[in-house]
PAKOL-732832 format. One record per residue (C-alpha): x negated, y, z negated. Coordinates in nm, 4 decimals, padded with zeros to 6 digits. Each point is the difference from the previous one (the first is absolute). Last residue first. Layout:
X, Y, Z
X, Y, Z
...
END
This chain:
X, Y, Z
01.5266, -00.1413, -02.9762
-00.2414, 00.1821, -00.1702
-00.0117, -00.2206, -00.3032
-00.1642, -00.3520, -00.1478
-00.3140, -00.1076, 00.1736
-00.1818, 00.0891, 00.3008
-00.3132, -00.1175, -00.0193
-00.0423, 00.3207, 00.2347
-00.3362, -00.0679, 00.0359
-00.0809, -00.1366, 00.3452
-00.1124, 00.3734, 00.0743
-00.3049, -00.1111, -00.1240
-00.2418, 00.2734, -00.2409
-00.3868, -00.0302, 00.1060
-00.0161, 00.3317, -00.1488
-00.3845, 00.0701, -00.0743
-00.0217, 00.3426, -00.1203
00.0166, -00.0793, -00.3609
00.0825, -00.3687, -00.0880
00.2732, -00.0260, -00.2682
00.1114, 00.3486, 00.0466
00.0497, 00.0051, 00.3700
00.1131, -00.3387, -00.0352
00.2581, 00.1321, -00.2259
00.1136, 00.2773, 00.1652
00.0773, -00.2475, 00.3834
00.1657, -00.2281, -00.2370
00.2471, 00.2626, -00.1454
00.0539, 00.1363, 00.3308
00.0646, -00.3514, 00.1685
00.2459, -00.0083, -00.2416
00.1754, 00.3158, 00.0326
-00.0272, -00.0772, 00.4140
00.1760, -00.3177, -00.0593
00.2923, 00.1065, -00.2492
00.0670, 00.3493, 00.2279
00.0003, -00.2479, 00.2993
00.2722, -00.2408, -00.1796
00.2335, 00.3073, -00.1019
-00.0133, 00.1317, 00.4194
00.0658, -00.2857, 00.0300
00.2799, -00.0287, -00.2589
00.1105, 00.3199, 00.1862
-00.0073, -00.1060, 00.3430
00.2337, -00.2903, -00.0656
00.0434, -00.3508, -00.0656
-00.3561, -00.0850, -00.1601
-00.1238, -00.3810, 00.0632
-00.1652, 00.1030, 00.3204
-00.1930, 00.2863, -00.1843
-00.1480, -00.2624, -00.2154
-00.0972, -00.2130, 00.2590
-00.1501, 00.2989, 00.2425
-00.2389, 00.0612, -00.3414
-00.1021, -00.3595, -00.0977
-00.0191, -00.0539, 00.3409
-00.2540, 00.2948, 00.0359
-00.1910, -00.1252, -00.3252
-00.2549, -00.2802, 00.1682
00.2239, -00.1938, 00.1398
00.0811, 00.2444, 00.1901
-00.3400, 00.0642, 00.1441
00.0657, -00.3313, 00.1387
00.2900, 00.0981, 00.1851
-00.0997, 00.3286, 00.1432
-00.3130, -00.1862, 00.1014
00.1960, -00.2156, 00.1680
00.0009, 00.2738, 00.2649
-00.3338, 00.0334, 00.0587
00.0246, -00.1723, 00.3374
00.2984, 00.1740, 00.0946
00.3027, -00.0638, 00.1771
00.0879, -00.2571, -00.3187
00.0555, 00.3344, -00.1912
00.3291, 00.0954, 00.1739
00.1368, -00.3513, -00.0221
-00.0543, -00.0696, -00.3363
00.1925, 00.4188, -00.0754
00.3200, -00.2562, 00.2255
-00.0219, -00.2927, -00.1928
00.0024, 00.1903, -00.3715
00.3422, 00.2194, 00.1098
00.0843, 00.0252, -00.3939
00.0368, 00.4019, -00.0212
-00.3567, 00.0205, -00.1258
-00.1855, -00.2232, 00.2217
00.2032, 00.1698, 00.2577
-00.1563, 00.3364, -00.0958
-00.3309, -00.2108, -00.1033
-00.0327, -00.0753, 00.3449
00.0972, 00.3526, 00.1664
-00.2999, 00.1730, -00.1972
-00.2141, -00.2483, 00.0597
00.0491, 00.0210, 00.4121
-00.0432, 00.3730, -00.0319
-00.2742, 00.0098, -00.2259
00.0094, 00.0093, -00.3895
-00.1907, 00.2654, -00.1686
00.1723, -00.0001, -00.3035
-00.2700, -00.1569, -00.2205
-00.3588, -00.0614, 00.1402
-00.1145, -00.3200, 00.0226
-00.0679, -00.0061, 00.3669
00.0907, 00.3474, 00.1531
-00.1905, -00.0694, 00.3372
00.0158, -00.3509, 00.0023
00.3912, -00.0720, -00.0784
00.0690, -00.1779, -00.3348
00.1375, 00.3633, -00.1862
00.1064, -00.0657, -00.3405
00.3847, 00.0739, -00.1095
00.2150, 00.2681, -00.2100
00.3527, 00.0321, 00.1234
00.0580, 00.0669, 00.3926
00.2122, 00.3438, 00.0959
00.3123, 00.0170, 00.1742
00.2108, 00.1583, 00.2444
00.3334, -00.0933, 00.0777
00.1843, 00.2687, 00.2061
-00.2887, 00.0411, 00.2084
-00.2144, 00.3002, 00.1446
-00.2389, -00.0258, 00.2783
-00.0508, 00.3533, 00.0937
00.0094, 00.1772, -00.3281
-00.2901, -00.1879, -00.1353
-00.2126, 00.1213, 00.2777
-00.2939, -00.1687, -00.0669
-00.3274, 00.2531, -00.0283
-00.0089, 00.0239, -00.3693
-00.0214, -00.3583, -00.0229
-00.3311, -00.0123, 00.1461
-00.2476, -00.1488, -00.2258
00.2673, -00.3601, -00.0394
-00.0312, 00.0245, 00.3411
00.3237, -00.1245, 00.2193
00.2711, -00.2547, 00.0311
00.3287, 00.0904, -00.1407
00.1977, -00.3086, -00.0871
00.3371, -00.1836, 00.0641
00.2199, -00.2553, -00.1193
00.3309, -00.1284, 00.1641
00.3375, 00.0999, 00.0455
00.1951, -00.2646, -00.1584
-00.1883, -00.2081, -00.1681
-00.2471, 00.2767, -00.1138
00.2983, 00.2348, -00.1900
00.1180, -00.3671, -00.1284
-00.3468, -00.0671, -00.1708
00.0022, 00.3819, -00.1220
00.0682, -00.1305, -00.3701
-00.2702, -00.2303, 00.0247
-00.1885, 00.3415, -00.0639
-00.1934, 00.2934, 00.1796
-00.0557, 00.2718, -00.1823
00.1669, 00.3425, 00.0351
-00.1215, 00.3393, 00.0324
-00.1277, -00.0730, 00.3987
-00.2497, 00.2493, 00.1340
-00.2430, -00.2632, -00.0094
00.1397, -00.2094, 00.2123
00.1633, -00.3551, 00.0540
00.3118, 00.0074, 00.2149
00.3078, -00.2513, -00.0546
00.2015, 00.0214, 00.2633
00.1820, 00.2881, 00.1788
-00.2643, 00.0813, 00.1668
-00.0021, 00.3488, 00.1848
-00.2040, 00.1099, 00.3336
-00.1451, 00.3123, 00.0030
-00.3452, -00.1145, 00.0335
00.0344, -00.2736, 00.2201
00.0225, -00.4260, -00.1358
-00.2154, -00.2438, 00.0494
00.1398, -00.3363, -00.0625
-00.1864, -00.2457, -00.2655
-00.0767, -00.4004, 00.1053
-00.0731, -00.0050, 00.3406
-00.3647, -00.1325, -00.0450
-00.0902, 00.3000, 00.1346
00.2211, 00.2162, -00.1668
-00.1108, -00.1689, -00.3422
-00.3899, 00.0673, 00.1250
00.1128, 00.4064, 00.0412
00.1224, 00.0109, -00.3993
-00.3436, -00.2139, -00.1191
-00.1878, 00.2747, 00.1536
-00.3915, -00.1050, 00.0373
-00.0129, -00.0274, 00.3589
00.2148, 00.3069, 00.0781
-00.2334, 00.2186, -00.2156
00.2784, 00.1810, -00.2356
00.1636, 00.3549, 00.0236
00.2020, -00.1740, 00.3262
00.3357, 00.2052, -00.2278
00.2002, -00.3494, 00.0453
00.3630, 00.0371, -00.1174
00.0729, -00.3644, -00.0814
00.2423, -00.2995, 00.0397
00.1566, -00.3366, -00.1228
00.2871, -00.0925, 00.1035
00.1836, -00.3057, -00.2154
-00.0178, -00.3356, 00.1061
-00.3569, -00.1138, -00.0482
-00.1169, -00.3195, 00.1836
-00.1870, -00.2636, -00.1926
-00.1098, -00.2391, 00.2140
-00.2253, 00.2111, 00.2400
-00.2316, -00.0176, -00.2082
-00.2764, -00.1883, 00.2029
00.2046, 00.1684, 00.3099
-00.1020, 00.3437, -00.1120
-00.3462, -00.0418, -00.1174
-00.1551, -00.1732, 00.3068
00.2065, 00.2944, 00.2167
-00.1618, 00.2704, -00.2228
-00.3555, -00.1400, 00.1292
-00.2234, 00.2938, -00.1522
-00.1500, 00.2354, 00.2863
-00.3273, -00.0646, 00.0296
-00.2782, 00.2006, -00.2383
-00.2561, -00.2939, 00.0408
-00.0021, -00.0798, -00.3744
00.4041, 00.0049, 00.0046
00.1988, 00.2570, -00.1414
00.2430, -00.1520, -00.2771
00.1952, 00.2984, -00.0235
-00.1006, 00.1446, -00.2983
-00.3564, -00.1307, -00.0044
-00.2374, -00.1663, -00.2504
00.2365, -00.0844, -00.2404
-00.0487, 00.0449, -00.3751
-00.0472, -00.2821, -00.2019
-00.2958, 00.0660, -00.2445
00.2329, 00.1023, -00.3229
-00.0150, 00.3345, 00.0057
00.3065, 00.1081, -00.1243
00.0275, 00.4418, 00.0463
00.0981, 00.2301, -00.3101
00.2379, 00.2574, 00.0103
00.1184, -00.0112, -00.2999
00.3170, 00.1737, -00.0480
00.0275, 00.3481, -00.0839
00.0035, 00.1910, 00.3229
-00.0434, -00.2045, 00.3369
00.2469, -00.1609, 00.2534
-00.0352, 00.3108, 00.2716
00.3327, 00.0966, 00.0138
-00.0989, 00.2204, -00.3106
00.2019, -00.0304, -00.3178
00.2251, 00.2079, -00.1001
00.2743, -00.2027, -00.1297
00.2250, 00.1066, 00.2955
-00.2754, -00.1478, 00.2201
00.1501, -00.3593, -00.1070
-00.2873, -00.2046, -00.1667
00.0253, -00.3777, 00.1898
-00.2796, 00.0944, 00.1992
00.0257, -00.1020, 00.3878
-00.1918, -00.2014, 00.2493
-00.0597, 00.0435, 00.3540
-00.2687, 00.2620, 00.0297
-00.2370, -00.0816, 00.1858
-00.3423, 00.1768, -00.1371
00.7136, 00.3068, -00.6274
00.1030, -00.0886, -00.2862
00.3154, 00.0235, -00.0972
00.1660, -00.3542, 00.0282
-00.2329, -00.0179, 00.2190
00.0182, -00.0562, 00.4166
-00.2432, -00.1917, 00.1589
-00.0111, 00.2090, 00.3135
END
């Protein structure tokens, strides 16, 4: 599940707005929630091909196979996704993320929504040593993950971001599993290993492109910061702003917001 760093249909990403603060897990309340639409989204989550065969993991394991990731990476699966479409389940079968049991601790990293913390280079030496984690399941069915079960020492949530995967294209917070662990290392400076996650899929790149576009202005920024509170500082400066654009397009053209989340011209402050 892309986990948010309070936010909360996979979920694997995670709103940067701590619970504690009151605000849902579900990545909403008073930031805009509006989607990009900028003609690019992917046809399929997993890449399915016309004639519904199984995708050829193998072809996309050994054309990557250069860049080999050294610290575990692993998930509590909650199967609340359609296997074909599951970015978590394709990892496991390109061998990339280990399943873990319900019950099971991490002593990692872990990317959730129950976390009060965000994620920060800060936690690079956290991931080095014991790895980086996520829980994979429905973004609609958080209620039914048993939080207690697969507790960690070193929980986190993700900052404000844009969803690239096809189901939650555009939208912000609702990272999938395999986003939500690239722009973790993204974020704590492992850039080779969150290339090598994406380059299992086909719309992977569009993680990268769409970056371009305002998300690498955004996992940039948060890079730069050295701990979870001048993130948290940097996401309170982005969100304000896209706030301020997302009112005056309102105002300058009615109904019609055709606001981009490429905005934050970020400028002086909110480090």
């Amino acid at each position: 599940m892309g986990k948010k760093g309070g936010s909360a249909p996979s979920t694997s990403s995670i709103r940067g707005k701590p619970r504690a603060r009151g605000k849902s897990s579900r990545g909403r309340g008073k930031y805009p929630s509006v989607a990009v639409n900028d003609g690019r989204r992917p046809d399929s989550a997993v890449d399915e091909p016309e004639d519904g065969s199984q995708d050829d993991d193998e072809d996309d394991e050994s054309a990557e196979a250069v860049v080999h990731i050294d610290v575990p990476v692993a998930m509590w699966d909650f199967d609340h996704c359609d296997p074909r479409r599951c970015s978590g389940k394709k990892l496991s079968r390109l061998g990339l993320i280990k399943e873990l049991k319900v019950g099971s601790r991490f002593r990692g990293i872990v990317v959730s929504p129950k976390g009060t913390q965000i994620i920060s280079p800060a936690d690079r030496d956290l991931i080095l040593e014991n790895g980086l984690a996520v829980v994979e399941c429905s973004w609609a069915r958080l209620d039914d993950v048993p939080f207690s079960k697969i507790a960690s020492p070193h929980e986190r949530l993700l900052p404000y971001l844009i969803a690239t995967n096809p189901t939650n294209y555009g939208k912000p917070w609702r990272l999938n599993c395999v986003e939500a662990l690239a722009a973790a290392f993204y974020i704590t400076g492992f850039d080779s290993y969150a290339e090598r996650l994406l380059s299992g899929f086909g719309w992977g790149g569009s993680f990268w492109k769409l970056i371009k576009l305002g998300v690498r202005v955004y996992l940039e920024r948060y890079k730069t910061c050295q701990s979870s509170e001048e993130i948290s500082a940097a996401q309170d400066f982005i969100t304000a702003q896209l706030e301020r654009d997302w009112e005056d397009s309102r105002r300058d053209k009615g109904n019609t917001l055709t606001v981009s989340l490429t905005i934050p011209k970020i400028t002086d402050g909110g480090n």
